[in-house]
C-alpha positions in Angstrom: 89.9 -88.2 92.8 86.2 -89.1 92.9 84.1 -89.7 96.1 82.2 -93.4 96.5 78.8 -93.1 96.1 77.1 -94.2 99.6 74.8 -97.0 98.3 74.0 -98.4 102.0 75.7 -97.9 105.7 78.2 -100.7 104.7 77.9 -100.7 100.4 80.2 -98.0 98.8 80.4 -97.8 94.8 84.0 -96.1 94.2 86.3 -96.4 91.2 88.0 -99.7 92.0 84.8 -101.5 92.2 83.4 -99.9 88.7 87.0 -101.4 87.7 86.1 -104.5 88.6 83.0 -104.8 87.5 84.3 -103.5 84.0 87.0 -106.6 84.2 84.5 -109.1 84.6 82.4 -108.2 82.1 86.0 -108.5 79.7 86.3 -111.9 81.1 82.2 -112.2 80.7 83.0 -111.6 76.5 86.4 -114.0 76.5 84.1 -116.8 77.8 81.3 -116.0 75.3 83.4 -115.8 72.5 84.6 -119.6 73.6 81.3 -120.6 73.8 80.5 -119.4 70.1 84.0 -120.6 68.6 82.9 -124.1 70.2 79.0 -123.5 69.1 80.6 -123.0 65.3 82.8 -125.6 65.6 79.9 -128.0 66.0 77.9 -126.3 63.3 80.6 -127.1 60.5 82.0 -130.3 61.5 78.8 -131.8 63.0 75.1 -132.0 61.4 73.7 -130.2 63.8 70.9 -127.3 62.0 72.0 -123.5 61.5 68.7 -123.1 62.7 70.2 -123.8 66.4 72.7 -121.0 65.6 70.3 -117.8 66.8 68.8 -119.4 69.8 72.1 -120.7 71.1 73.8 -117.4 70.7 71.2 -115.7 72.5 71.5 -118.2 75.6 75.9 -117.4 75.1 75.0 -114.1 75.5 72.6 -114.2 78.7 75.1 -116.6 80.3 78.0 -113.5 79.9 75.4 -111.4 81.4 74.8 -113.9 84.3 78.7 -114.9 84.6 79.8 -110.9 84.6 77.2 -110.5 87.4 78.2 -113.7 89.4 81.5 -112.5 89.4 81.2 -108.5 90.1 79.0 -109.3 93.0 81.2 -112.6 94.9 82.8 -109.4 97.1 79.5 -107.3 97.3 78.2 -109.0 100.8 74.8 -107.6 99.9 72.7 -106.1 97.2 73.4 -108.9 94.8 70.3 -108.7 92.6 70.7 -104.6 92.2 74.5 -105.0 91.7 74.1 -107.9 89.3 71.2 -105.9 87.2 73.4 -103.5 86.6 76.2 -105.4 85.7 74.0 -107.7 83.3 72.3 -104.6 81.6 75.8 -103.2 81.4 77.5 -106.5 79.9 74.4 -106.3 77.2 74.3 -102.5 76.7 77.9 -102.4 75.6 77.8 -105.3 73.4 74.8 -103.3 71.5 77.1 -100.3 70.9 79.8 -102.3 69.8 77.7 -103.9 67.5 76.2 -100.0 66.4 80.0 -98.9 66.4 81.2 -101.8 64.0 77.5 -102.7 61.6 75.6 -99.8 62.2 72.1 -99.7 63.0 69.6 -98.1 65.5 70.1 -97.8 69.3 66.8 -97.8 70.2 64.5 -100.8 68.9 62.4 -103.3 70.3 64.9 -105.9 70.2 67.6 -103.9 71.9 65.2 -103.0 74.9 63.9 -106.6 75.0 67.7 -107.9 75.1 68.9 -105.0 77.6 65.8 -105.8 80.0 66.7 -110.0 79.8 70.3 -109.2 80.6 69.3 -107.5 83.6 67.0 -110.7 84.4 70.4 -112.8 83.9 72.3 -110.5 85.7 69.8 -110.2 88.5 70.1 -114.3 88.6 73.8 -114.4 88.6 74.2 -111.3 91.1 72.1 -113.2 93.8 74.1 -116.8 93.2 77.2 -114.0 93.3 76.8 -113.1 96.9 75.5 -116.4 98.1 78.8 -118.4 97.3 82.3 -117.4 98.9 85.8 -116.8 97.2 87.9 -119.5 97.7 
């Protein structure tokens, strides 16, 4: 099998933790997609604008990339801000080549960088709140 990579004296990076990490980025996107089925919703049956749609979808998204980090790091002890970068840029990255993979388009653009480098921001955010709280 594959050797941890040695991150600090008492931080390892092995297979079960990119597992995890990968898990709550799934449970990052189920969330999400509540928040946009419940963000439509409102849209048809209420008079709130479209306009609202792009702005809101965009917060949806940051808050996966902060919830994924929040949750990867709760175990982590320390790092929280490096671990939860990752996890947000990550969380972000693969919803761009999902989107590539299903709509087409370019990897590299503007907007990609721009979304990649404010999930990291979101993720650095929900990685620091991550290790500051305890499991229950």
């Amino acid at each position: 099998m594959s050797e941890p990579i040695s991150v600090s004296a008492s931080a390892s990076i092995g297979a079960g933790s990119i597992f995890k990490g990968i898990k709550f980025i799934i449970v990052s996107y189920v969330v999400s997609l509540a928040l946009i089925a419940l963000l439509s919703a409102l849209i048809v049956y209420t008079s709130l604008p479209e306009a609202v749609c792009a702005p809101a979808v965009r917060i949806i998204t940051f808050f996966g990339a902060f919830l994924s980090a929040l949750l990867t790091t709760r175990s982590a002890g320390s790092r929280g801000w490096l671990l939860g970068a990752a996890s947000g840029a990550a969380n972000i990255m693969i919803l761009i080549l999902l989107g590539m993979a299903l709509m087409g388009g370019k990897m590299i653009s503007v907007s990609n960088l721009l979304m990649i480098l404010f999930g990291a921001v979101a993720g650095m955010a929900g990685g620091i709140v991550g290790v500051n709280t305890q499991r229950r």
